[in-house]
PDB file as gemmi writes it, atoms N, CA and C in Angstrom:
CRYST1    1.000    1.000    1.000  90.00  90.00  90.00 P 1                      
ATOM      1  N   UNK A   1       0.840  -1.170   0.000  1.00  0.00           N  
ATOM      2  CA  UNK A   1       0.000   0.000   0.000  1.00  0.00           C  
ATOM      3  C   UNK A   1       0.890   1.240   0.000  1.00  0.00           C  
ATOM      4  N   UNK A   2       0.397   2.489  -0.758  1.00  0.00           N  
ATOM      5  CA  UNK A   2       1.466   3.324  -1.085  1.00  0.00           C  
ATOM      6  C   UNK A   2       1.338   4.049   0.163  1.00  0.00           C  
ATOM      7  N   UNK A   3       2.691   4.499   0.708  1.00  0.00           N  
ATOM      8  CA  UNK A   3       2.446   5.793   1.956  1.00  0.00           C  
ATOM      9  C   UNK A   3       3.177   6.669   1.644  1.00  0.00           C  
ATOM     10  N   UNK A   4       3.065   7.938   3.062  1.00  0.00           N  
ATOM     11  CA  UNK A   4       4.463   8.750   3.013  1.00  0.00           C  
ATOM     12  C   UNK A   4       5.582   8.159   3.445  1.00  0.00           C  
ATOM     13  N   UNK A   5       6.909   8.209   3.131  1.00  0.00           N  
ATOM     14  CA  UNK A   5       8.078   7.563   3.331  1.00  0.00           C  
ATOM     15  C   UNK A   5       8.911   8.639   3.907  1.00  0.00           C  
ATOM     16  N   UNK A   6       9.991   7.995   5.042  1.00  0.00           N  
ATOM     17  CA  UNK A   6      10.971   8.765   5.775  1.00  0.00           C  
ATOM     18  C   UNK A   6      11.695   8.373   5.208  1.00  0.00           C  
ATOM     19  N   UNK A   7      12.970   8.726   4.379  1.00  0.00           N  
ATOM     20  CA  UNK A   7      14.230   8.149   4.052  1.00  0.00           C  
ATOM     21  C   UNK A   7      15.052   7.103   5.456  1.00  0.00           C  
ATOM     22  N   UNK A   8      15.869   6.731   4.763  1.00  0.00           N  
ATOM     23  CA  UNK A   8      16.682   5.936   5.877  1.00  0.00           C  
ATOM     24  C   UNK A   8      17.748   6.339   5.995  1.00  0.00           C  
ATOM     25  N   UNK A   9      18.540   6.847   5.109  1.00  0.00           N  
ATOM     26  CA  UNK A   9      19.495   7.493   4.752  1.00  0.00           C  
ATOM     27  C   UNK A   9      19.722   9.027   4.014  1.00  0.00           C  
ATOM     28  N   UNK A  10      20.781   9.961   4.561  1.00  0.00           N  
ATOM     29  CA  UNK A  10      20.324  10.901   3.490  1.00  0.00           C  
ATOM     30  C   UNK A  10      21.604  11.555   3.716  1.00  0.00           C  
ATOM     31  N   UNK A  11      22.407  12.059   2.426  1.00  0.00           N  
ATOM     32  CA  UNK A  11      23.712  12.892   2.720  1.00  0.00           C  
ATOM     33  C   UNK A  11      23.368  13.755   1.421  1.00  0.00           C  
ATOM     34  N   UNK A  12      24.203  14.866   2.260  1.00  0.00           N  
ATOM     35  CA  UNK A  12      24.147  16.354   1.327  1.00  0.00           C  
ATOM     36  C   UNK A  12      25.523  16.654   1.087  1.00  0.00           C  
ATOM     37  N   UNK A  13      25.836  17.002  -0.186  1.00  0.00           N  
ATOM     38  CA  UNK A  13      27.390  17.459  -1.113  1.00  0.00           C  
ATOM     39  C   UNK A  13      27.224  18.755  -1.460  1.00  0.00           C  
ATOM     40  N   UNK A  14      27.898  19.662  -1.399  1.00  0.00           N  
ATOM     41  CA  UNK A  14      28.119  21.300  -1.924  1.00  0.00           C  
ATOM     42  C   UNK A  14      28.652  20.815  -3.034  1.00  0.00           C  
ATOM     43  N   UNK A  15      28.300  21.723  -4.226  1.00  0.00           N  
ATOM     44  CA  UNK A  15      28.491  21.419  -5.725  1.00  0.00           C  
ATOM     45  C   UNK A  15      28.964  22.528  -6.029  1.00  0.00           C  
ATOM     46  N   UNK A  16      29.406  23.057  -5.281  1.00  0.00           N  
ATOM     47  CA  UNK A  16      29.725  24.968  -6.104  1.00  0.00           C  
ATOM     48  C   UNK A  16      28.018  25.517  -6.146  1.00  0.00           C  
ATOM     49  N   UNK A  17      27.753  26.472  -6.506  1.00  0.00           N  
ATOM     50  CA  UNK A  17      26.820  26.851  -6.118  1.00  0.00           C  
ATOM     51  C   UNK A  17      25.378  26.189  -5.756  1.00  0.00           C  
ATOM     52  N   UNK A  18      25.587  24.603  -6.096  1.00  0.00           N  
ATOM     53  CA  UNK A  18      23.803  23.755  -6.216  1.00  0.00           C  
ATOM     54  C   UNK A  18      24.616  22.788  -4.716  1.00  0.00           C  
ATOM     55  N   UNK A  19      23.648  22.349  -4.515  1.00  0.00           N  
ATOM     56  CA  UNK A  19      23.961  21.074  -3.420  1.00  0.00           C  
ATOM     57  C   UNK A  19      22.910  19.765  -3.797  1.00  0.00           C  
ATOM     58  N   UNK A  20      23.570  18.740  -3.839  1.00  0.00           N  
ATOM     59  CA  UNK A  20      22.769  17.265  -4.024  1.00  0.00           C  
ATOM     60  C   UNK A  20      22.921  16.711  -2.820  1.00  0.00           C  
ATOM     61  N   UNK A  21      21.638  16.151  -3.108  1.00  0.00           N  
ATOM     62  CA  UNK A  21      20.652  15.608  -2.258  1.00  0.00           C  
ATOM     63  C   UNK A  21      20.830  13.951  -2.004  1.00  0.00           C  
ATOM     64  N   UNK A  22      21.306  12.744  -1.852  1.00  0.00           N  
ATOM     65  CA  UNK A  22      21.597  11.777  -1.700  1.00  0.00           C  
ATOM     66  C   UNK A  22      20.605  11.107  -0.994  1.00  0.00           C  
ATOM     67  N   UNK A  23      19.351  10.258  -1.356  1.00  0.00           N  
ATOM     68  CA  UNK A  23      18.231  10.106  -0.730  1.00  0.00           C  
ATOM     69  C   UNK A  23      17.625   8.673  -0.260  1.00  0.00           C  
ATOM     70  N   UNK A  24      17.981   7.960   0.635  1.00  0.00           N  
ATOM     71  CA  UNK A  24      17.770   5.924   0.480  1.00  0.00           C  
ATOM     72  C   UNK A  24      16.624   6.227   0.501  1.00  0.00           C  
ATOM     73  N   UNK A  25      15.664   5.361   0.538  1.00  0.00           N  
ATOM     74  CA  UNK A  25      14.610   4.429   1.113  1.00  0.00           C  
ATOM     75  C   UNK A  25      14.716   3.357   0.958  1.00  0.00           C  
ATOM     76  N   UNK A  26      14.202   2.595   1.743  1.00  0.00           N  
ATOM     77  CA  UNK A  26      13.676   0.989   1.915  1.00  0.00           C  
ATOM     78  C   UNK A  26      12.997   0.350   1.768  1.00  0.00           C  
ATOM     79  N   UNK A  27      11.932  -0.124   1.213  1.00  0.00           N  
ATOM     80  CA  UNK A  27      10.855  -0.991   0.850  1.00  0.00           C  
ATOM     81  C   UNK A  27       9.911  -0.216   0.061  1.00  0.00           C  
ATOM     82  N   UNK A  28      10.013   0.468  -1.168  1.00  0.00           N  
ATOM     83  CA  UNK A  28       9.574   1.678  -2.065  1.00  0.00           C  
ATOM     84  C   UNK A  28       8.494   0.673  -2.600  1.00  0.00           C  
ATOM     85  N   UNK A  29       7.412   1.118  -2.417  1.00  0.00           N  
ATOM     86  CA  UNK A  29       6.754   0.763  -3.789  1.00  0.00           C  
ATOM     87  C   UNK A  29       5.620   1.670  -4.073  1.00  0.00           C  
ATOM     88  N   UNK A  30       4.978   1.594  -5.629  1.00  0.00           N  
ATOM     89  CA  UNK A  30       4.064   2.127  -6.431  1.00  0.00           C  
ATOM     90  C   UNK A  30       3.308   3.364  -5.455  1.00  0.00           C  
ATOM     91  N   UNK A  31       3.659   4.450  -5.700  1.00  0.00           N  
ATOM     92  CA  UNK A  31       2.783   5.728  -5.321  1.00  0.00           C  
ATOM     93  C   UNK A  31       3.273   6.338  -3.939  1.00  0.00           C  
ATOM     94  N   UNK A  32       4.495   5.459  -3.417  1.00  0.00           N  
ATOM     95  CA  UNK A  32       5.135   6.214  -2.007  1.00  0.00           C  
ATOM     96  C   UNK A  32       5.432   7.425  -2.714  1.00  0.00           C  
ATOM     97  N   UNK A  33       5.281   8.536  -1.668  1.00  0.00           N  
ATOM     98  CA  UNK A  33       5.593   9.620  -1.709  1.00  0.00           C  
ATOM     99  C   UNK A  33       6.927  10.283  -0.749  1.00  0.00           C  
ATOM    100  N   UNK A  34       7.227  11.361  -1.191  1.00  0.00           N  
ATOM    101  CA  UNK A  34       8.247  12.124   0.019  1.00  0.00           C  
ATOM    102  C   UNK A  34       8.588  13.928  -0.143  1.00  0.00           C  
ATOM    103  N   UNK A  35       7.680  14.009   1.000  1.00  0.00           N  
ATOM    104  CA  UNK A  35       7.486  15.991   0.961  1.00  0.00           C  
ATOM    105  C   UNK A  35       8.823  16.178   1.251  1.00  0.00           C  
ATOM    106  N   UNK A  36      10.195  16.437   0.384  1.00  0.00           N  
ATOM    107  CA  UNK A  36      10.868  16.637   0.847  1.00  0.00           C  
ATOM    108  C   UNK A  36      11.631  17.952   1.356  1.00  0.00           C  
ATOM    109  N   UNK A  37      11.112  19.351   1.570  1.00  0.00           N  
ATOM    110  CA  UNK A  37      11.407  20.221   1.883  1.00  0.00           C  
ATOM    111  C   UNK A  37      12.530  20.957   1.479  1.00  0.00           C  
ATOM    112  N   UNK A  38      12.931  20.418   0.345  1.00  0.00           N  
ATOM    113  CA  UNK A  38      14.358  21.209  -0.647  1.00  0.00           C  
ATOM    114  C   UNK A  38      13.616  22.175  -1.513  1.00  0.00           C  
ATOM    115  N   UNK A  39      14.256  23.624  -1.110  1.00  0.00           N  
ATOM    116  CA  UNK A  39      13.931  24.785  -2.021  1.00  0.00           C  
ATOM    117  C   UNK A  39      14.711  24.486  -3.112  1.00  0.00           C  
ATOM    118  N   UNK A  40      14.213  25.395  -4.338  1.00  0.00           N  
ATOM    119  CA  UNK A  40      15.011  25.247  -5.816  1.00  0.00           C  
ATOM    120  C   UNK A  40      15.603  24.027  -6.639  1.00  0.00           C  
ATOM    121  N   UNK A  41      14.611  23.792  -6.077  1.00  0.00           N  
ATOM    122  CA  UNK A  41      15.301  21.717  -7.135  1.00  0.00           C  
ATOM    123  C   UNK A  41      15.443  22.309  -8.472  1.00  0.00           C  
ATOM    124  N   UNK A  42      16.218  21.909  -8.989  1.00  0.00           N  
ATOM    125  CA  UNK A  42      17.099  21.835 -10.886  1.00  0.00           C  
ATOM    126  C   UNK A  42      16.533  20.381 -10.838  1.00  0.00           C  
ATOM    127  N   UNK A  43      17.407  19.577 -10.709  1.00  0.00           N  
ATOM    128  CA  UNK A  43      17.451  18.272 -11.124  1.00  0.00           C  
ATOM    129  C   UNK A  43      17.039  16.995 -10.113  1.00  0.00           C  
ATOM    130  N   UNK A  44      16.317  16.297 -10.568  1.00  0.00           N  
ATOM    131  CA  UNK A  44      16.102  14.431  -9.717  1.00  0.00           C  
ATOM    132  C   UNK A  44      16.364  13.433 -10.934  1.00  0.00           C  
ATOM    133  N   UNK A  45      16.930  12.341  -9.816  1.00  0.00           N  
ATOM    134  CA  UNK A  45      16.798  11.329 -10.740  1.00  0.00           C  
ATOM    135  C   UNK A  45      17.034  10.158  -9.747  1.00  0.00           C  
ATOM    136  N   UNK A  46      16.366   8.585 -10.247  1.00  0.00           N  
ATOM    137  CA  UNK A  46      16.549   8.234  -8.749  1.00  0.00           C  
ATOM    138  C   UNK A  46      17.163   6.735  -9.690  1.00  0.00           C  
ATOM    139  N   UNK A  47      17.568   5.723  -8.093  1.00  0.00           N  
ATOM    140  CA  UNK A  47      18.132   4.502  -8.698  1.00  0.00           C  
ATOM    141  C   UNK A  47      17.672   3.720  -7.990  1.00  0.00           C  
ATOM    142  N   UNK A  48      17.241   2.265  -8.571  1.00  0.00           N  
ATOM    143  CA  UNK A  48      16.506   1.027  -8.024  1.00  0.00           C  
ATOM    144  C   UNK A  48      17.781   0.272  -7.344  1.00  0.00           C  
ATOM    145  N   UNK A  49      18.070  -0.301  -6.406  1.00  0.00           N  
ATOM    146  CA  UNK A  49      18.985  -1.525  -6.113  1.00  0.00           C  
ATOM    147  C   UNK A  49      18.089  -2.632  -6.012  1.00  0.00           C  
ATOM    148  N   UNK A  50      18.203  -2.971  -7.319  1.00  0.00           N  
ATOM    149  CA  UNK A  50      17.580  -4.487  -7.525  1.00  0.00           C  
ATOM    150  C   UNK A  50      18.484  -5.404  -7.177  1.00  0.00           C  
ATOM    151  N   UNK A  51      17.497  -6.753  -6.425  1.00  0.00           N  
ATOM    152  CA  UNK A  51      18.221  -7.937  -5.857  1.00  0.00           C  
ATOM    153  C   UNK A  51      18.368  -8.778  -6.814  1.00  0.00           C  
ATOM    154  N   UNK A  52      19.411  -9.710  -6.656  1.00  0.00           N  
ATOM    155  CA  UNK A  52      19.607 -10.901  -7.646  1.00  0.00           C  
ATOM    156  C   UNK A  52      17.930 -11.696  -8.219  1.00  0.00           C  
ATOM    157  N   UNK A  53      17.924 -12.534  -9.273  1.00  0.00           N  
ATOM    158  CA  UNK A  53      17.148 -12.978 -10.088  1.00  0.00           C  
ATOM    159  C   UNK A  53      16.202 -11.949 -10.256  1.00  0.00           C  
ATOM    160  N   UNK A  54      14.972 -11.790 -10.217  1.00  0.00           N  
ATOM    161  CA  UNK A  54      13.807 -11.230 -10.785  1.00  0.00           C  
ATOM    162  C   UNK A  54      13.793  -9.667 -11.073  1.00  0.00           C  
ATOM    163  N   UNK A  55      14.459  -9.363  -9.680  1.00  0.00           N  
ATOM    164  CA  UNK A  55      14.468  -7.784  -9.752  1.00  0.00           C  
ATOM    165  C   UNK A  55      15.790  -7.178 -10.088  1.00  0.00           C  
ATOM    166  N   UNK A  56      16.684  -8.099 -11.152  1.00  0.00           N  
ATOM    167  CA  UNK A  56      17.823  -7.325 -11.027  1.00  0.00           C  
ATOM    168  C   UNK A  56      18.253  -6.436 -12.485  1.00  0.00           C  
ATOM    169  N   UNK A  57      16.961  -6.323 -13.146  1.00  0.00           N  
ATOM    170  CA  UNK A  57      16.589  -5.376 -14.396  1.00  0.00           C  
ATOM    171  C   UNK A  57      15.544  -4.623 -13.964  1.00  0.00           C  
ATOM    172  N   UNK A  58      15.164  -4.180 -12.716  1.00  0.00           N  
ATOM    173  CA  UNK A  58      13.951  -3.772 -12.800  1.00  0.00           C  
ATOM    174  C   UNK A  58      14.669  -2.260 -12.633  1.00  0.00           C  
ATOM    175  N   UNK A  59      13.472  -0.896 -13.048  1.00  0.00           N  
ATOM    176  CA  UNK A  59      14.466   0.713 -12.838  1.00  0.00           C  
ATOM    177  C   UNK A  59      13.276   1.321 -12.220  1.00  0.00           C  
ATOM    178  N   UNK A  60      13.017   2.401 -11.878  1.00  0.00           N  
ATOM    179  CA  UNK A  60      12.206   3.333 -10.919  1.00  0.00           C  
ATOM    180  C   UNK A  60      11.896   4.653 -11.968  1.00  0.00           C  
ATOM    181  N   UNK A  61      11.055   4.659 -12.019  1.00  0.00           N  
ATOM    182  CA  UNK A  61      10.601   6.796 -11.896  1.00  0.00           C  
ATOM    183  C   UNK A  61       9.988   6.928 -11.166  1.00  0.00           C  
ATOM    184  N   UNK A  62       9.962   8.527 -11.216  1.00  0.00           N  
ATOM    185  CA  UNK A  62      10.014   9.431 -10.170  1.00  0.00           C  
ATOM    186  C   UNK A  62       9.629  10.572 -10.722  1.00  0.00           C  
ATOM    187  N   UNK A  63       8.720  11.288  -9.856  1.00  0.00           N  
ATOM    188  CA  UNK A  63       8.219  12.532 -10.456  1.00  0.00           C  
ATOM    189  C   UNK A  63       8.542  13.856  -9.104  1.00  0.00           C  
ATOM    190  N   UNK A  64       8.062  14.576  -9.482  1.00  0.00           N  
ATOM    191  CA  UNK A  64       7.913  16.049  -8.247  1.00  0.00           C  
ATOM    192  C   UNK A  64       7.259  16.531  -8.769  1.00  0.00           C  
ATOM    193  N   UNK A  65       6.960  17.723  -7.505  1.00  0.00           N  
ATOM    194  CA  UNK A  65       5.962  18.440  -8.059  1.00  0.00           C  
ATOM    195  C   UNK A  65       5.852  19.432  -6.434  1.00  0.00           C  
ATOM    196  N   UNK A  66       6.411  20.388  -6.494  1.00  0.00           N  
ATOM    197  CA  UNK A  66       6.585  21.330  -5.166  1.00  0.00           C  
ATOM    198  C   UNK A  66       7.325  20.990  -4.463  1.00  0.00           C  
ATOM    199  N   UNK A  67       8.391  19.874  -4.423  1.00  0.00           N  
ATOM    200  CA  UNK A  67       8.918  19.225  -3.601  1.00  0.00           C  
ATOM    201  C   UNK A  67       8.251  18.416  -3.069  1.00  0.00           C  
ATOM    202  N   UNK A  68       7.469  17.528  -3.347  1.00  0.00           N  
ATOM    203  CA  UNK A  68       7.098  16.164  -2.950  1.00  0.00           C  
ATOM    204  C   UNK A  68       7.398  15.240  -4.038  1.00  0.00           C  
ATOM    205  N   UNK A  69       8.095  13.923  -4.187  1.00  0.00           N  
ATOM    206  CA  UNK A  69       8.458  13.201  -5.070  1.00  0.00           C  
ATOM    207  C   UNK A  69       7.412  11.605  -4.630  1.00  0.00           C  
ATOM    208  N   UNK A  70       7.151  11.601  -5.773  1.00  0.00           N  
ATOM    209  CA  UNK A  70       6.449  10.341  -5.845  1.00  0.00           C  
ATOM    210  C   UNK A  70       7.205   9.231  -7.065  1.00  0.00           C  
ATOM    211  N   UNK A  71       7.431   7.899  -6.426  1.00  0.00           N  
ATOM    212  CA  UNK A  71       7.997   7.181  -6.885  1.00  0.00           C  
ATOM    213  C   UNK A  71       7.023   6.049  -7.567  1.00  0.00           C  
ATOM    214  N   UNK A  72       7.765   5.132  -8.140  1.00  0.00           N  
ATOM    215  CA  UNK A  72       6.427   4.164  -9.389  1.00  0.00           C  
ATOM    216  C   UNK A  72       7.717   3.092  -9.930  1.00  0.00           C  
ATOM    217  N   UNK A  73       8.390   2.164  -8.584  1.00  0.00           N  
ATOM    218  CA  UNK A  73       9.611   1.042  -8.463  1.00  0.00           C  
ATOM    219  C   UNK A  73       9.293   0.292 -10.210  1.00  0.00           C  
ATOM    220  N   UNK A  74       9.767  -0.440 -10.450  1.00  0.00           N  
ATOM    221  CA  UNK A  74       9.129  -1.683 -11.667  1.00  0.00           C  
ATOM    222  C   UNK A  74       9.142  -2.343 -10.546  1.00  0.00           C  
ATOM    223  N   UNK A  75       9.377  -3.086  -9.704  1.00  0.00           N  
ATOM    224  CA  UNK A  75       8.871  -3.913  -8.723  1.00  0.00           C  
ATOM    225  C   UNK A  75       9.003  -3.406  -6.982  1.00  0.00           C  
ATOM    226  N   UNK A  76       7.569  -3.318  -6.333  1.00  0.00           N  
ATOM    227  CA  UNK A  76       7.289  -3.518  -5.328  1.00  0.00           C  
ATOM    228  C   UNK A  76       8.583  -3.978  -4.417  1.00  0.00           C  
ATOM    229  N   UNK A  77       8.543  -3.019  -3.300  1.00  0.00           N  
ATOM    230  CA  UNK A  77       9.663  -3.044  -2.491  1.00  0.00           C  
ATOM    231  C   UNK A  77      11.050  -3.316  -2.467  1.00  0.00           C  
ATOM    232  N   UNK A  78      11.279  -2.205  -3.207  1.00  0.00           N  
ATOM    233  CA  UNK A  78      12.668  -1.895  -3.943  1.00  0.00           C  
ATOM    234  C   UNK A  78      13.194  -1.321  -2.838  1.00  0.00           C  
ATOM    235  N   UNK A  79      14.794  -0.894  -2.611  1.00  0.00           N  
ATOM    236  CA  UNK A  79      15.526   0.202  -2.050  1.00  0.00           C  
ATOM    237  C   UNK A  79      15.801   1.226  -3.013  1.00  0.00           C  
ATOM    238  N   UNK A  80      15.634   2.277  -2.949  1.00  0.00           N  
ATOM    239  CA  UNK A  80      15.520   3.355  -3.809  1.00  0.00           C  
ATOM    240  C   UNK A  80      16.471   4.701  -2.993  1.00  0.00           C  
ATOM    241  N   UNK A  81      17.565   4.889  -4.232  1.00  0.00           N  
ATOM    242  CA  UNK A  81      17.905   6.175  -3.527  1.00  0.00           C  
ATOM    243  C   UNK A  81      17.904   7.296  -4.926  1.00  0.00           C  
ATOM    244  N   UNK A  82      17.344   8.200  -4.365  1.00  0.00           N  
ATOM    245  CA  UNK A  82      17.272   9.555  -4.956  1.00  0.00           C  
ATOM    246  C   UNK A  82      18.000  10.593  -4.762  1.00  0.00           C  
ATOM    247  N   UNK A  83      18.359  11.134  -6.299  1.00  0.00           N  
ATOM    248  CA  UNK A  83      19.584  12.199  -5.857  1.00  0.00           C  
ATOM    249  C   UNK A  83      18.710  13.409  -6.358  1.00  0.00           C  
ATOM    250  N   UNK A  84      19.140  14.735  -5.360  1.00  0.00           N  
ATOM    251  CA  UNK A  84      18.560  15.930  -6.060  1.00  0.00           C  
ATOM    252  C   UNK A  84      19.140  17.173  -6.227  1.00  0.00           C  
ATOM    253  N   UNK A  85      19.014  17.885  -7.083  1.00  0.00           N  
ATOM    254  CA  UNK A  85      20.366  18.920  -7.124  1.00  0.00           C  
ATOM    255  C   UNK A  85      19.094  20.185  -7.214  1.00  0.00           C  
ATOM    256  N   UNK A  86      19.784  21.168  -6.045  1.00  0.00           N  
ATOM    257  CA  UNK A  86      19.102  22.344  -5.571  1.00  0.00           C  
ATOM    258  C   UNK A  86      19.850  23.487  -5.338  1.00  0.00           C  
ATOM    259  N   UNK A  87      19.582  24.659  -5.792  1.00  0.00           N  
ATOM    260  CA  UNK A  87      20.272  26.162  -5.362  1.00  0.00           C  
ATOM    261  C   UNK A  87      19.962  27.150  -6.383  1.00  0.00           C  
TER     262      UNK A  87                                                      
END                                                                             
């Protein structure tokens, strides 16, 4: 069932003037969301860590929209980390 999601992990890099966003989650699937409170997003893009056999072609999108990102795994309870570049 889709919810709001807390990351599990999260590290921030200074880029010269933008800073990225380094974003885990854990058990992602279809329609989790995350209000994530970063002013001026430029850029997202996120990555599936698929497990051996079934899920290990599977990829993720990801949308925003005010700073809330909603994710859409190819398979149900993925680890998903999202990077985001803001400034």
């Amino acid at each position: 069932m889709a919810a709001a999601r807390t990351p599990s992990a999260t590290d921030q890099q200074s880029m010269g003037s933008m800073t990225l966003y380094c974003v885990t989650f854990t058990s992602v699937v279809t329609g989790d969301t995350w209000v994530s409170g970063i002013p001026n997003i430029k850029y997202f893009w996120a990555q599936a860590q698929g497990t051996s056999g079934t899920q290990a072609s599977a990829g993720i999108n990801v949308s925003q929209s005010s700073g809330t990102f909603t994710f859409v795994p190819g398979f149900d309870t993925q680890t998903v980390t999202l990077f985001v570049t803001a400034g």
